[in-house]
Backbone as JSON Lines, residues from 0, in Angstrom:
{"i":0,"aa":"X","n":[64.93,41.9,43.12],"ca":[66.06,41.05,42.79],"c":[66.38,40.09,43.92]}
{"i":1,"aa":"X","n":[65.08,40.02,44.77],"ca":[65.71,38.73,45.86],"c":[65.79,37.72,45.59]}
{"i":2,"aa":"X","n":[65.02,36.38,44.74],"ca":[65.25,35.36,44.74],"c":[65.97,34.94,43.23]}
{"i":3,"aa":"X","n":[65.23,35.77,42.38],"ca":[65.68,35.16,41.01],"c":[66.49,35.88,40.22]}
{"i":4,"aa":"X","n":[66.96,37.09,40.73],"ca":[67.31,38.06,39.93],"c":[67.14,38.8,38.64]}
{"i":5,"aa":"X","n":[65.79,38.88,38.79],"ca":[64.85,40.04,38.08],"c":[64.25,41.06,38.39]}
{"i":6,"aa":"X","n":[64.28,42.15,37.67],"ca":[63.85,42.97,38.31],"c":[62.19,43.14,39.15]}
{"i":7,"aa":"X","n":[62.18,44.06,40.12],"ca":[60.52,44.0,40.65],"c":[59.72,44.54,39.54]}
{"i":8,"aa":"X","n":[58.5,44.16,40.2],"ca":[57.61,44.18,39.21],"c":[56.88,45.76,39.56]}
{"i":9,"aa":"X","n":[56.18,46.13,39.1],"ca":[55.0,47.32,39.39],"c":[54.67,46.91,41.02]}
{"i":10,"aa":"X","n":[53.7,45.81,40.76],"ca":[52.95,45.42,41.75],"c":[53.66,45.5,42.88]}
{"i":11,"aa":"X","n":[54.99,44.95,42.93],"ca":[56.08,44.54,43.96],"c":[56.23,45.75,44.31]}
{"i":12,"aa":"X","n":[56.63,47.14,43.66],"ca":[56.53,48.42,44.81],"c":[54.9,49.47,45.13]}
{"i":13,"aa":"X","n":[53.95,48.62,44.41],"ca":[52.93,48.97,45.01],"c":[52.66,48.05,46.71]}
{"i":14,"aa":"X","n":[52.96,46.8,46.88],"ca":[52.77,46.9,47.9],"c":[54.06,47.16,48.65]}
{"i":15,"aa":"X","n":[55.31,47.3,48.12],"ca":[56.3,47.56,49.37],"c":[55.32,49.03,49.86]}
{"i":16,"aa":"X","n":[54.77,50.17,49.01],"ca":[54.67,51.52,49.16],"c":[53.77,51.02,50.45]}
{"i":17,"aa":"X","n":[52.94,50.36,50.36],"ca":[51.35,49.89,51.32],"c":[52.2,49.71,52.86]}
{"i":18,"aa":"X","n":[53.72,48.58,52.69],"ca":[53.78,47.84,53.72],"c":[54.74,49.14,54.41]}
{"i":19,"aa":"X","n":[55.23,50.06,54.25],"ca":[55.86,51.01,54.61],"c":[54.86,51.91,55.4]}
{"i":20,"aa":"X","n":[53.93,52.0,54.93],"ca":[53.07,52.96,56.1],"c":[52.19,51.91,57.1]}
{"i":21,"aa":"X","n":[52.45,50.61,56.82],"ca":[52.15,49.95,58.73],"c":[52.74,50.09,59.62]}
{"i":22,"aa":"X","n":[52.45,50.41,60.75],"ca":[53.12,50.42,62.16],"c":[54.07,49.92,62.37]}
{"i":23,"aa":"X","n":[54.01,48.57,62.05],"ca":[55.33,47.86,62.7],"c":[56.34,48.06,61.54]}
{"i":24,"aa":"X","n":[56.45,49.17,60.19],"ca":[57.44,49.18,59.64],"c":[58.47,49.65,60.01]}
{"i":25,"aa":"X","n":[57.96,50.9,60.99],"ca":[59.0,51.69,61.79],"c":[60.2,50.82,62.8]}
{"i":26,"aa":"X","n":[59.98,49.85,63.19],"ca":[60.15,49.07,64.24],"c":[61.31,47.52,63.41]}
{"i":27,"aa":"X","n":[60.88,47.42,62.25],"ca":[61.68,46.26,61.63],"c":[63.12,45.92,61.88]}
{"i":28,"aa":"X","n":[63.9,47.26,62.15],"ca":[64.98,46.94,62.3],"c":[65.33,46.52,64.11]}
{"i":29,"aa":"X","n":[64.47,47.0,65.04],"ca":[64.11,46.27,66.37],"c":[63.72,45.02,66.75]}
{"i":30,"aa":"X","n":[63.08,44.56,65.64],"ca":[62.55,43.42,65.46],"c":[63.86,42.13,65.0]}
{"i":31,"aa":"X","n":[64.65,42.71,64.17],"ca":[65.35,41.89,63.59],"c":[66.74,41.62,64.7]}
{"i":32,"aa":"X","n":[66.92,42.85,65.43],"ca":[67.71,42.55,66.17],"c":[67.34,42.08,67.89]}
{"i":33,"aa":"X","n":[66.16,42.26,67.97],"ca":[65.54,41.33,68.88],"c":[65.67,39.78,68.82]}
{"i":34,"aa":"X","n":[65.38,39.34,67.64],"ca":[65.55,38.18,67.03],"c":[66.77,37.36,67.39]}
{"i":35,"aa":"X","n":[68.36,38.15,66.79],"ca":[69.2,38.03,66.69],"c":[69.37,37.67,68.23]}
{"i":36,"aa":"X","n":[69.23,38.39,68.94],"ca":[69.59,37.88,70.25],"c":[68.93,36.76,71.08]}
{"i":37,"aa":"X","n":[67.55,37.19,70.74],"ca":[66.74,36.09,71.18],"c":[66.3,35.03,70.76]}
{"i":38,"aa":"X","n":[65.85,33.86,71.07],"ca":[65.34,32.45,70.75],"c":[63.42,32.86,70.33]}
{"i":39,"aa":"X","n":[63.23,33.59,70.68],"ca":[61.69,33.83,70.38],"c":[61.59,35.45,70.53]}
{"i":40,"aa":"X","n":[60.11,35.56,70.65],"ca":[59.77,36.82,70.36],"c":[58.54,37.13,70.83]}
{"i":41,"aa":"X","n":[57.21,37.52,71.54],"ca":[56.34,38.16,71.83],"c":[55.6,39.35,71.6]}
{"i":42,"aa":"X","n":[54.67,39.3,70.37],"ca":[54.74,40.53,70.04],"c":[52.6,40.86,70.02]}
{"i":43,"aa":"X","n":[52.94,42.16,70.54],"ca":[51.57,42.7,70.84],"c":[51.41,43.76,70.25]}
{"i":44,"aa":"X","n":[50.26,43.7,69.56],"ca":[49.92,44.7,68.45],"c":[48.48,45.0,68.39]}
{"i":45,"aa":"X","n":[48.1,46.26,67.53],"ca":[46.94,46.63,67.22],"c":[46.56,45.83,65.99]}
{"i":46,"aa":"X","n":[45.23,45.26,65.55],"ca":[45.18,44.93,64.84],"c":[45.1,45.53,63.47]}
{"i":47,"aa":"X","n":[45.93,45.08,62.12],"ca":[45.83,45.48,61.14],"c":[47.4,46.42,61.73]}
{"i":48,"aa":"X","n":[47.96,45.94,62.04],"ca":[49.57,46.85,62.2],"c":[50.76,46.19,61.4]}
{"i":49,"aa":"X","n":[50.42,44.55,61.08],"ca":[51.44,44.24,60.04],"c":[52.22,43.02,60.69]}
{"i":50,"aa":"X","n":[51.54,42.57,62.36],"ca":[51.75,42.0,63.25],"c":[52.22,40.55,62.36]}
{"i":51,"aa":"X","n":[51.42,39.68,61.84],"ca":[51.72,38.74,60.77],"c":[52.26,38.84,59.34]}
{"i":52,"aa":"X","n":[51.55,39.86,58.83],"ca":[52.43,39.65,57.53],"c":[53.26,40.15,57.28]}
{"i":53,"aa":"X","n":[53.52,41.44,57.87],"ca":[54.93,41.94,57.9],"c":[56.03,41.23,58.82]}
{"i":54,"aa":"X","n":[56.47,41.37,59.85],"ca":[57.23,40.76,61.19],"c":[57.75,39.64,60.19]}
{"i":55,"aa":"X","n":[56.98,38.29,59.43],"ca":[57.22,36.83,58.98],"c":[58.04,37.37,58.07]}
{"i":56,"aa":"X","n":[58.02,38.03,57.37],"ca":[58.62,38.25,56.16],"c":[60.36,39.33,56.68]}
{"i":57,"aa":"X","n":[60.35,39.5,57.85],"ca":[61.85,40.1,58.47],"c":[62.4,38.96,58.84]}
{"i":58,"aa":"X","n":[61.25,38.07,59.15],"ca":[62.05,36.8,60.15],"c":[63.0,35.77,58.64]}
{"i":59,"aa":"X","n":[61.91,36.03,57.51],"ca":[62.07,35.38,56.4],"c":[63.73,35.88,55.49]}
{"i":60,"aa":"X","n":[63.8,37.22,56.0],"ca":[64.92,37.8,55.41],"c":[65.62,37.41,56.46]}
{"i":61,"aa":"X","n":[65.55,37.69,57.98],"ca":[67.19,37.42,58.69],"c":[67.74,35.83,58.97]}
{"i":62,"aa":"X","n":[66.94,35.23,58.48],"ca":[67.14,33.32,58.42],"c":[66.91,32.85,57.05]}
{"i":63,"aa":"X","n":[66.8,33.67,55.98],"ca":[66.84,33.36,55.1],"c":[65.67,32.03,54.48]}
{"i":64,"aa":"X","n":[64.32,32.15,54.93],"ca":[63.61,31.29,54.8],"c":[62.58,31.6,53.79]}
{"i":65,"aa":"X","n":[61.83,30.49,52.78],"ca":[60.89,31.11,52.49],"c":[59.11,31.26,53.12]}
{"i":66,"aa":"X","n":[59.38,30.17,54.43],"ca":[58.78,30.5,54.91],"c":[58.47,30.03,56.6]}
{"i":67,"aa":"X","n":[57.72,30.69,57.0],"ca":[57.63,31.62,58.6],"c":[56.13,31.22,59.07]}
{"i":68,"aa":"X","n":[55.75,30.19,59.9],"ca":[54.55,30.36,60.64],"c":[54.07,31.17,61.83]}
{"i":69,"aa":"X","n":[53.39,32.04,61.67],"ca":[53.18,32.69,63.1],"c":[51.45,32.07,63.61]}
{"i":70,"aa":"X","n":[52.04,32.23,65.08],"ca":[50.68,31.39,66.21],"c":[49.55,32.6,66.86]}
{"i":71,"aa":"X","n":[48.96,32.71,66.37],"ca":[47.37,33.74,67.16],"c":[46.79,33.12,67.69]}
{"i":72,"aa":"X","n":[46.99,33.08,68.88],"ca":[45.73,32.11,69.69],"c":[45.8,33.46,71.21]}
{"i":73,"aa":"X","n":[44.46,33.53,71.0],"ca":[44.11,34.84,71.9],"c":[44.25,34.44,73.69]}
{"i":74,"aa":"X","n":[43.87,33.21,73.71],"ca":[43.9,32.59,75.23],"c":[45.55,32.68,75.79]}
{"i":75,"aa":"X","n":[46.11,32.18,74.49],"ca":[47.58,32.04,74.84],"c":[47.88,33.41,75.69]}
{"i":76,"aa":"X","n":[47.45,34.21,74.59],"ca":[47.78,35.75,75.79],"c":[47.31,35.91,76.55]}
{"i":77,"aa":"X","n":[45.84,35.63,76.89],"ca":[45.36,36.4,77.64],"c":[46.19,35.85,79.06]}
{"i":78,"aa":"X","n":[46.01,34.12,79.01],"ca":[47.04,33.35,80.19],"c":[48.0,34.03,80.23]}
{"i":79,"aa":"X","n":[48.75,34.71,79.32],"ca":[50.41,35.07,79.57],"c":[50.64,36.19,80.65]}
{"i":80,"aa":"X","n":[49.65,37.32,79.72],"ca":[49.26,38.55,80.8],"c":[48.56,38.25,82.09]}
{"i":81,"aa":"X","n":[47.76,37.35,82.35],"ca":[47.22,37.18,83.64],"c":[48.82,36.32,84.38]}
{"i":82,"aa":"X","n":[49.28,35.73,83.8],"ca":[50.47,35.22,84.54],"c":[51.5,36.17,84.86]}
{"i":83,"aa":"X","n":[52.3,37.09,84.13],"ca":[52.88,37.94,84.39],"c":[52.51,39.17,85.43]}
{"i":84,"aa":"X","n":[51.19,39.38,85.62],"ca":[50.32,40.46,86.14],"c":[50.51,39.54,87.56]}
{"i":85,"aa":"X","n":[50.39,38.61,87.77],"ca":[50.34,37.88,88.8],"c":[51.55,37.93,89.22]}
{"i":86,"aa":"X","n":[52.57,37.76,88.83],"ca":[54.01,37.42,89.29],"c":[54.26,39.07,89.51]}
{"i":87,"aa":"X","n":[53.74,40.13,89.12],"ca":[54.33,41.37,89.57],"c":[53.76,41.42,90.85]}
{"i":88,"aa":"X","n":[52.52,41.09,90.74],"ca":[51.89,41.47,91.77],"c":[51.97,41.02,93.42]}
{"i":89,"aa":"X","n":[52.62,39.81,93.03],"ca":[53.54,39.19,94.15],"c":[54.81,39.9,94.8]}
{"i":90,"aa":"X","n":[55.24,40.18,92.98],"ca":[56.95,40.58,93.86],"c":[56.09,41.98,94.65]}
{"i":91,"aa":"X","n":[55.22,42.99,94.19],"ca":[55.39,44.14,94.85],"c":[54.63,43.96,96.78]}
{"i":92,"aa":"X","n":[53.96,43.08,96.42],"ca":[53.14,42.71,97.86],"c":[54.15,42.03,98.36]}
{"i":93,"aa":"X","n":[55.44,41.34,98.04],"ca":[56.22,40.49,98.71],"c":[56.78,42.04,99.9]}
């Protein structure tokens, strides 16, 4: 009954049943209030945990959107972690 107010379909709680046993289902309500506070988000996952298609679709409910682009670009991280790894590694040698 989210957009049109009809009832779900079959299909519609065959995959809610699917999206409930991914990883990051446990976590949704962390997610949403991460959000809430924050301007962005960083999120590191195993693959096949729900990292994209689940997460877009919380962001889609707490802003009310129908839709949510998320960015995978593997360099992006890997730079992020080598940058952060670097900046610890300073403060502790400082």
């Amino acid at each position: 009954m989210y957009f049109v107010g009809l009832p779900f379909s079959p299909k519609y709680w065959e995959l809610y049943r699917k999206r409930t046993t991914l990883p990051v289902w446990e976590y949704k309500d962390t997610f949403i209030d991460t959000l809430n506070k924050h301007q962005g988000l960083v999120l590191v996952g195993e693959t096949g945990s729900g990292k994209t298609t689940q997460v877009s679709i919380y962001v889609s409910w707490l802003w009310k959107v129908l839709s949510v682009d998320c960015v995978q670009n593997v360099q992006f991280v890997v730079d992020f972690v080598m940058m952060i790894t670097c900046i610890i590694a300073l403060l502790l040698c400082d």
